[in-house]
N, C-alpha and C positions, 0 to 999 in steps of 0.2 A: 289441923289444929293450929289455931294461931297463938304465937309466943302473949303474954300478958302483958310485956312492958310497951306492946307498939300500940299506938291508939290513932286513930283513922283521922285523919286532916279534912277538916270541915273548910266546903268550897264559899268562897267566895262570887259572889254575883252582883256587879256592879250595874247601874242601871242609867244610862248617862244622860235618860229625858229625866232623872229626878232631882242633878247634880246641875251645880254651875262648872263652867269650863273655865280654865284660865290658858289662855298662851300667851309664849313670850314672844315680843314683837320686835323688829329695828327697821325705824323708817317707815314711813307713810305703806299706807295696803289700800289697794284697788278696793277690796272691798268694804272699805272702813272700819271704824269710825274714822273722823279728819282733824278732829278736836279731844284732848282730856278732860274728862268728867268734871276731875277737880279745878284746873288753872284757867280751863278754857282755852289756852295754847293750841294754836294749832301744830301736828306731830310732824315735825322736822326730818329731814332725808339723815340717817344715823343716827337719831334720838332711837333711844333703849324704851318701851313702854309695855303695859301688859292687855291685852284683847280677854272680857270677862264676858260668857255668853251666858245666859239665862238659861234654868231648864224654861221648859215648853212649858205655857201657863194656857188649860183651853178657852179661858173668856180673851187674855189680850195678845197670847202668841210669845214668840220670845224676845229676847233684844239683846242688842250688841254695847257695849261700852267699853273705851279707851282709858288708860290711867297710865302716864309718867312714872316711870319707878323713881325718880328724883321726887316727884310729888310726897308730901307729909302724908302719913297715914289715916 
């Protein structure tokens, strides 16, 4: 018999082809981007910026993009 006040924790299932990703970057990355979105700036050795990847889209694929956290919102 289960007590009445416990109630069962409904699972979460994330799905990360549906989600945008964000990480947080410092300093230029091999694998890009080499530019921010907004300034056009190319990302400096020690610049702080954020890497935003796309879910997967099936007609154009995903994509990568660069943003300056100094950059305005």
């Amino acid at each position: 018999m289960r007590h009445p006040s416990v109630r069962r924790k409904r699972s979460i299932i994330l799905r990360p082809h549906q989600y945008s990703t964000i990480e947080y970057m410092s300093g230029p990355s091999r694998r890009g981007p080499k530019r921010c979105l907004r300034c056009h700036k190319v990302i400096k050795k020690g610049e702080p910026w954020r890497r935003v990847t796309s879910p997967a889209d099936p007609k154009y694929g995903s994509y990568i993009v660069g943003i300056h956290t100094k950059c305005p919102h």
